[in-house]
C-alpha positions as CSV (number, residue, x, y, z in Angstrom):
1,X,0.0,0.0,0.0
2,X,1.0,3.5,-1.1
3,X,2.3,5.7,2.2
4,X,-0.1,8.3,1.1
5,X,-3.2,5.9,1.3
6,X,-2.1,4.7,4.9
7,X,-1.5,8.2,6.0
8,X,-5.1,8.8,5.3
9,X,-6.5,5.6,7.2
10,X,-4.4,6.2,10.4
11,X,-6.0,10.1,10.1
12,X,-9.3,8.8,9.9
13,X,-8.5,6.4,12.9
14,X,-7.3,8.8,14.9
15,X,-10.2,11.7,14.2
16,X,-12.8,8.7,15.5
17,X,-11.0,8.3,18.4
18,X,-10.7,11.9,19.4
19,X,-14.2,12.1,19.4
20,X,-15.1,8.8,20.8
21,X,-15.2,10.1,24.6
22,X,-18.5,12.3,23.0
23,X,-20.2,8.9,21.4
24,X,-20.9,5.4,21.5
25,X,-18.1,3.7,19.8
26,X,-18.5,0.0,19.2
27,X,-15.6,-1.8,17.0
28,X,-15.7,-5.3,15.6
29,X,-13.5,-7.6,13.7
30,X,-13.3,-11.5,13.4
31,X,-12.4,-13.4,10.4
32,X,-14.2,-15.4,7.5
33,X,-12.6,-18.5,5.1
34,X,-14.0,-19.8,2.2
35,X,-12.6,-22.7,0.4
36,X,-14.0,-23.8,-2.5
37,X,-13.2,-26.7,-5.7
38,X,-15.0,-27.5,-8.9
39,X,-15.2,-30.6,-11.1
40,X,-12.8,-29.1,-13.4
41,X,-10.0,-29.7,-10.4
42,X,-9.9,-26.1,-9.8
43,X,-9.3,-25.2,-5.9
44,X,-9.0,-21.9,-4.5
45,X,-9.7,-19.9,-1.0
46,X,-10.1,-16.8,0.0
47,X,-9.2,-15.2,3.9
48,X,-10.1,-12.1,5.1
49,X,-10.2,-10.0,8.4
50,X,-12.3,-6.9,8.3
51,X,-12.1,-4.2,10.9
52,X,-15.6,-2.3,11.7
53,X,-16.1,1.0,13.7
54,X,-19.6,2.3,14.6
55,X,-19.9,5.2,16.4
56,X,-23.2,7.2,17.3
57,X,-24.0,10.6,18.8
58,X,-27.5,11.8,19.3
59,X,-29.1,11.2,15.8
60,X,-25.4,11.3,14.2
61,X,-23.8,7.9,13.3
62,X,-20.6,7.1,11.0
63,X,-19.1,4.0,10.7
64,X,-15.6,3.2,9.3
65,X,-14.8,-0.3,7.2
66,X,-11.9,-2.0,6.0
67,X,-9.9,-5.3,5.8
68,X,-7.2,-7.2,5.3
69,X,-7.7,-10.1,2.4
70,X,-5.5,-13.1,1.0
71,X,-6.4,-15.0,-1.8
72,X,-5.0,-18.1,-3.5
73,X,-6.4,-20.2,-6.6
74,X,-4.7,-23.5,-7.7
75,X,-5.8,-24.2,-11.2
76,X,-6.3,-27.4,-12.5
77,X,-3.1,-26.0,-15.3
78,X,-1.0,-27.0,-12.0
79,X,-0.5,-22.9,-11.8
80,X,-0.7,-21.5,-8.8
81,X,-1.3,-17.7,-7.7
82,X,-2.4,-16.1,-4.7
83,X,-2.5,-12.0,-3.5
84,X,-2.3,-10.5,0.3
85,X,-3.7,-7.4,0.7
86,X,-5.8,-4.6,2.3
87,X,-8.6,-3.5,0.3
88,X,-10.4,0.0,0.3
89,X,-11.5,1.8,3.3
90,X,-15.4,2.7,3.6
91,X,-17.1,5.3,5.3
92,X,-20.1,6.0,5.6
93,X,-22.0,8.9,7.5
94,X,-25.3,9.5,8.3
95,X,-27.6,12.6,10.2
96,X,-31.7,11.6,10.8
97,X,-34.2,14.2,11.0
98,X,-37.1,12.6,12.8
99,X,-40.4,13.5,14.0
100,X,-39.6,17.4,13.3
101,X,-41.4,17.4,9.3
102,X,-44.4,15.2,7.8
103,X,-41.7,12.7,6.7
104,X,-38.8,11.0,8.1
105,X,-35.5,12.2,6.8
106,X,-31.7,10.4,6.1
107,X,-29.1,12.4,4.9
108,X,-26.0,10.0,4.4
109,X,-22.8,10.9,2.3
110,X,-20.6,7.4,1.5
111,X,-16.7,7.7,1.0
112,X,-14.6,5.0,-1.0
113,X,-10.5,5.9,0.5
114,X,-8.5,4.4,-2.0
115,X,-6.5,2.3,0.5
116,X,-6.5,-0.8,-1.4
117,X,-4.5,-2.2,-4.2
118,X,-4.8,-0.9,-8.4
119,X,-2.6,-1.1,-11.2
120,X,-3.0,-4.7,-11.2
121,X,-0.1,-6.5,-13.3
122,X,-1.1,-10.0,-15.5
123,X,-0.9,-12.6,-12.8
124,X,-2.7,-9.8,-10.3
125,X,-5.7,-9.9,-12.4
126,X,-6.2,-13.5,-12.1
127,X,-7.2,-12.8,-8.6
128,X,-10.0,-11.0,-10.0
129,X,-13.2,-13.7,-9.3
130,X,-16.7,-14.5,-9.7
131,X,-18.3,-12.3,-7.3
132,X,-20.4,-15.4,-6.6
133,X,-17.7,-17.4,-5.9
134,X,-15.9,-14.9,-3.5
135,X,-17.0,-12.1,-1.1
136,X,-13.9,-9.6,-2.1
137,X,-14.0,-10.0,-5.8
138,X,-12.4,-6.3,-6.3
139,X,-9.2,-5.4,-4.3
140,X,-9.6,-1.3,-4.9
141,X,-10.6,1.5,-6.9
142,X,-10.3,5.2,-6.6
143,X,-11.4,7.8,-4.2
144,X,-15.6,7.6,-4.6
145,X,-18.2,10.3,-2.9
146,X,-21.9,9.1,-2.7
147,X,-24.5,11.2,-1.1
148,X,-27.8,10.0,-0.5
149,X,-31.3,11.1,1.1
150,X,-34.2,9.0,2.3
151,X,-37.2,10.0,3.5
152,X,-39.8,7.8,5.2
153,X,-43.7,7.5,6.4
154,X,-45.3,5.3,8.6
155,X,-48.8,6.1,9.1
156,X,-51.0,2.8,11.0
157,X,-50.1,-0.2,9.2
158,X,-48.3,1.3,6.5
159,X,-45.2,2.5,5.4
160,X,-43.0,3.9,2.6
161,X,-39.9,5.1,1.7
162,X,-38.2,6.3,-1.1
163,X,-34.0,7.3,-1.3
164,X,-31.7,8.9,-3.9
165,X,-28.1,8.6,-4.3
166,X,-25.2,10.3,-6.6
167,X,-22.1,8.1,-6.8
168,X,-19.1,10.2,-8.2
169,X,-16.6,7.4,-9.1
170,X,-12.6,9.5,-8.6
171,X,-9.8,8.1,-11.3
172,X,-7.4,5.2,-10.7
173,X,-4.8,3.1,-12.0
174,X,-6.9,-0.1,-12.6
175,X,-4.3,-2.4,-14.4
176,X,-1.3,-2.3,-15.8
177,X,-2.5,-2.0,-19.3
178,X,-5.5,0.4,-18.4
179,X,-4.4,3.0,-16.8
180,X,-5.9,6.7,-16.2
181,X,-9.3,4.8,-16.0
182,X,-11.9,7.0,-15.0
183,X,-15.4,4.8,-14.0
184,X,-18.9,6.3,-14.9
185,X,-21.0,8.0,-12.2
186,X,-23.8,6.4,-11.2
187,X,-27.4,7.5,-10.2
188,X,-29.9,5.5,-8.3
189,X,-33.4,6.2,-6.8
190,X,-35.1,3.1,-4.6
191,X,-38.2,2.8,-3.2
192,X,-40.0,0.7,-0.5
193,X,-43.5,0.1,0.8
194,X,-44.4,-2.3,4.1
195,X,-48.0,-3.4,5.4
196,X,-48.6,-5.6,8.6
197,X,-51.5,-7.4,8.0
198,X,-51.3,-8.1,11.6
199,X,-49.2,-7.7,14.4
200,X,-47.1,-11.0,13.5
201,X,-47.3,-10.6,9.5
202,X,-46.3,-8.0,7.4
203,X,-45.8,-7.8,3.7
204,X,-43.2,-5.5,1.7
205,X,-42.7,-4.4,-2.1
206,X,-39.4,-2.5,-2.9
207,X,-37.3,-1.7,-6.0
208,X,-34.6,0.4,-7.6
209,X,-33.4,1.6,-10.5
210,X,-29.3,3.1,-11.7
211,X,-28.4,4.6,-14.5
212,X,-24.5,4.5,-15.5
213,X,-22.1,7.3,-17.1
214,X,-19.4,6.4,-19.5
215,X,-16.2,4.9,-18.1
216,X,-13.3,6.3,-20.1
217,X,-9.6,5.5,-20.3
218,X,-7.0,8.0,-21.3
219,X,-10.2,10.4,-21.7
220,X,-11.5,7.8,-24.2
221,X,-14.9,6.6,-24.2
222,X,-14.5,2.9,-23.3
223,X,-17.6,1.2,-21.9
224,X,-21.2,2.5,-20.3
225,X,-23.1,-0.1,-18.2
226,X,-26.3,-1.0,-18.9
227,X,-29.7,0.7,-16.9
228,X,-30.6,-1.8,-13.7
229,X,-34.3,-2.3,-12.4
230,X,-34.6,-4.1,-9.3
231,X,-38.4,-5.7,-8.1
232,X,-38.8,-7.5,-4.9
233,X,-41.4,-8.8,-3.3
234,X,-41.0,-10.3,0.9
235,X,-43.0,-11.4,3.5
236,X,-42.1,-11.4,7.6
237,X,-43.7,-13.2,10.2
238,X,-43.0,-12.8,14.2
239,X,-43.3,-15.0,17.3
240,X,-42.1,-13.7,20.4
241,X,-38.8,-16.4,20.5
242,X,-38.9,-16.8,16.5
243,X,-39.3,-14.8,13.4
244,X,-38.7,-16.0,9.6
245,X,-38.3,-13.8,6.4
246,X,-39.0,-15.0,3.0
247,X,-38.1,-12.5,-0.1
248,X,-38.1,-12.8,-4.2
249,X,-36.7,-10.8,-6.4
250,X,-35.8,-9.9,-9.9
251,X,-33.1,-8.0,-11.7
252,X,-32.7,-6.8,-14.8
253,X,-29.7,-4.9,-16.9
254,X,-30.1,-3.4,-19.8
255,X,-27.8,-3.6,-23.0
256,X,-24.6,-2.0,-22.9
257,X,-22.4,0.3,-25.1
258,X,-19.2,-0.2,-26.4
259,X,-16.9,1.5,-28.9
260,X,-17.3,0.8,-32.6
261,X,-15.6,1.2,-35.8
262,X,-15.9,4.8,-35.6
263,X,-14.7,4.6,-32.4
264,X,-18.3,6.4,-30.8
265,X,-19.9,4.0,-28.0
266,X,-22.4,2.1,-30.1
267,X,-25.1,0.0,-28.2
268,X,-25.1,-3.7,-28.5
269,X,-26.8,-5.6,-30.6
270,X,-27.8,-8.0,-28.1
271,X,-28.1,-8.2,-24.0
272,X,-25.2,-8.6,-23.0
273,X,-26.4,-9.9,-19.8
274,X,-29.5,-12.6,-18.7
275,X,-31.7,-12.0,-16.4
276,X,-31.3,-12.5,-12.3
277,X,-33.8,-14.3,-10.0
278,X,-33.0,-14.2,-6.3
279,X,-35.1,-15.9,-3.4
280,X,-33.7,-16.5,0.0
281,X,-35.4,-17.8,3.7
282,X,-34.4,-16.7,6.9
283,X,-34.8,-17.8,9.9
284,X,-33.8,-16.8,13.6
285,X,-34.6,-18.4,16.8
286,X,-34.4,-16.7,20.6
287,X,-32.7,-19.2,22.6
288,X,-32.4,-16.8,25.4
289,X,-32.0,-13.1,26.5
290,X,-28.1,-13.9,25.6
291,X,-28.2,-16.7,22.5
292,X,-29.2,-15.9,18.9
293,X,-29.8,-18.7,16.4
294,X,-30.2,-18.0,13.1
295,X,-30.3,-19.8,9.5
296,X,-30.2,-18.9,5.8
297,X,-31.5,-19.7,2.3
298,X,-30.6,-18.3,-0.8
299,X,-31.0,-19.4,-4.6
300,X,-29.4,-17.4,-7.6
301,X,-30.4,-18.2,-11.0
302,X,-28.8,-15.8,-14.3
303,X,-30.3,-16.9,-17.9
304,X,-28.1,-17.0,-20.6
305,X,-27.9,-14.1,-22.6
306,X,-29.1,-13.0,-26.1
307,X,-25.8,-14.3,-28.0
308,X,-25.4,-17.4,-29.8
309,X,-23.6,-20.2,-28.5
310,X,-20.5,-19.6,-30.2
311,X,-20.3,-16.3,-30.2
312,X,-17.5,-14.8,-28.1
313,X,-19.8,-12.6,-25.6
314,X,-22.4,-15.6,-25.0
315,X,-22.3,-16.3,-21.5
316,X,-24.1,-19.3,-20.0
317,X,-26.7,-19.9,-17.3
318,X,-25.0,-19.6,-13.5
319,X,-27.3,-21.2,-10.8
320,X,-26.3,-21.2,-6.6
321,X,-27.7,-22.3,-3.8
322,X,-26.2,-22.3,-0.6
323,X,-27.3,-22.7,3.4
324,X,-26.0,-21.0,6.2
325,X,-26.3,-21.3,9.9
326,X,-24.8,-19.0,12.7
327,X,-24.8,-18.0,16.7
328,X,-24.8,-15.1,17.8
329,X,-24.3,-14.5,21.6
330,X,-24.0,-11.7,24.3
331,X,-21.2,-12.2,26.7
332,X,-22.0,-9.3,28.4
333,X,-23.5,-5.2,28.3
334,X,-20.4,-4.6,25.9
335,X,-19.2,-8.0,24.5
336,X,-20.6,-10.2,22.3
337,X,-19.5,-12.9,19.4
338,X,-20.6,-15.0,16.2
339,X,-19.9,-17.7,14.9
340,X,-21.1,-18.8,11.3
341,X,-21.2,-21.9,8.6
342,X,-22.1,-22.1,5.3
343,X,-22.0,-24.6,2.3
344,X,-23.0,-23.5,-1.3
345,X,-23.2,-25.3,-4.9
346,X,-22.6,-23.1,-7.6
347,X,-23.0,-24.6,-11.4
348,X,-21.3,-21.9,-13.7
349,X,-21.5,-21.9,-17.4
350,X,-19.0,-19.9,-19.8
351,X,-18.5,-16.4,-18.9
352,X,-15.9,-14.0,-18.4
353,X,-13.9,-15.7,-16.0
354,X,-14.1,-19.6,-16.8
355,X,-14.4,-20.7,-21.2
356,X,-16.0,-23.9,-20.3
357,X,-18.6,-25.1,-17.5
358,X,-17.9,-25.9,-13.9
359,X,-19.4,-27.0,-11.0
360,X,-18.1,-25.6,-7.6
361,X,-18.6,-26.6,-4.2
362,X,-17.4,-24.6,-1.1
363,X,-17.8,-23.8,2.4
364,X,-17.3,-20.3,4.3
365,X,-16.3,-20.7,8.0
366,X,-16.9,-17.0,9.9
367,X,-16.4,-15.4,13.3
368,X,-16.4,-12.3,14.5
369,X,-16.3,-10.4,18.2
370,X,-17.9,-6.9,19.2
371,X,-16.4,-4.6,21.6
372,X,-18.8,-1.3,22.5
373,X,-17.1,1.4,24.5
């Protein structure tokens, strides 16, 4: 890591805890594993310890989030490559106006430090995975600024809300062979409406939609991102030891641009990119005041897209599923500790980052301890 990017990290550190005798400061760190192989003899894992800092103040709040991330793949080529580092530093702020207009307001402004690693050389960007496959799947990127506002309503048994954010994406380095990149800005709007039918169910609708600028390289148009729509659908249900979650929802991308002969962005012929169907079931269960048991869901299936077989931008249909169970206890006022398991199938056709079809299989081992102050 640059000097200059660690400079601004210990800064930031050291602001929060200047102020920390004026807030509640909680901080919390652990670690997380995932090992996965596929039928192709592939293996891989990736580690990573993440360092979180909440503090609140009154109807203030800011939290601070980074880690530390190693990741190894052993091809079935008999290859082998692997990449310790830290990754980009978030924070994110937040100020709530309540109870003082008709609605509920959030102001929140989102900072990406650049703290991680760019520039990426050949056998760097092989660490670069399926963002299925692997929690970190980008190591960094350049300095970001995202404001947002909310506002809410609850009125009886209903409620609604509806945010807006402006992502300014800074410059970096991103590889070796693409530098001066300069990522499109992005603006999103998302909305969400809640009902209780009754005092242990309650229904909920929500959606959003991003629109992406033009990512450039050398000042060159290179690439704009297709428009995103978001529709979900959920339903929650409450006992007093016990309460389960169950949520659909559908994304889907628009076509893309990229440049043509005339070297002006041209939009593709086809979609670039299938559709996604998510669904996922949670459940958590009260052992006691202390204990916290708890148990996940999820199924992702993406279509193939609009491109023939044996064209060079088809990519396939990618289907997961994967279970999860954790504990969560209280060791005391200020203390408390998880501890988390989860197993996940993930059948991948040709894409970007694999020209033939594999089946992985993995599991993610997790804990993590919270200190509040």
């Amino acid at each position: 890591m640059k000097p200059l990017r660690w400079i601004m990290l210990t800064t930031l550190m050291v602001s929060m805890g200047s102020v920390a005798p004026a807030m509640d400061v909680s901080v919390q760190t652990g670690m997380n594993t995932n090992f996965w192989d596929s039928d192709s003899n592939d293996r891989g894992s990736q580690t990573y310890v993440p360092v979180t800092i909440d503090a609140a103040h009154g109807d203030f709040s800011a939290r601070v989030l980074s880690a530390f991330v190693s990741t190894r793949i052993d091809p079935s080529d008999a290859s082998k490559n692997s990449m310790t580092t830290a990754i980009d530093t978030k924070v994110n702020l937040s100020y709530a106006v309540l109870e003082k207009f008709p609605v509920d307001i959030l102001f929140g402004l989102d900072l990406n430090l650049p703290t991680g690693r760019t520039d990426l050389d050949s056998e760097e960007r092989r660490m670069l995975l399926d963002p299925d496959l692997v929690t970190i799947s980008r190591y960094g990127e350049g300095f970001n600024v995202n404001p947002t506002i909310t506002m809410a309503k609850q009125v009886d048994r209903w409620g609604v809300g509806i945010g807006a954010g402006y992502l300014w994406r800074g410059e970096y380095d991103f590889s070796d062979s693409a530098e001066d990149f300069n990522p499109g800005d992005i603006f999103n709007v998302t909305a969400e409406g809640i009902y209780a039918f009754t005092d242990r169910w309650q229904g909920r609708l929500f959606g959003e939609m991003a629109w992406y600028g033009t990512d450039e390289i050398d000042d060159r148009d290179y690439y704009r991102e297709g428009d995103y729509i978001l529709a979900g659908i959920g339903v929650d249900y409450a006992r007093t030891r016990w309460e389960a979650a169950l949520g659909a929802q559908r994304i889907y991308r628009g076509k893309c641009e990229f440049p043509a002969d005339s070297q002006q962005l041209a939009t593709e012929d086809r979609a670039g990119y299938g559709d996604e169907y998510l669904a996922d079931l949670t459940l958590r269960y009260l052992m006691n005041t202390e204990t916290t048991l708890s148990s996940r869901l999820y199924y992702l299936m993406v279509t193939e897209n609009d491109y023939d077989a044996d064209d060079p931008a088809f990519i396939d249909e990618k289907q997961k599923i994967s279970l999860s169970l954790s504990l969560k206890h209280r060791f005391s006022a200020r203390t408390a500790g998880r501890i988390g398991l989860e197993g996940y199938l993930l059948e991948q056709g040709r894409n970007w980052y694999v020209d033939e079809d594999r089946d992985y299989r993995g599991f993610i081992v997790d804990f993590s301890l919270t200190r509040a102050f």
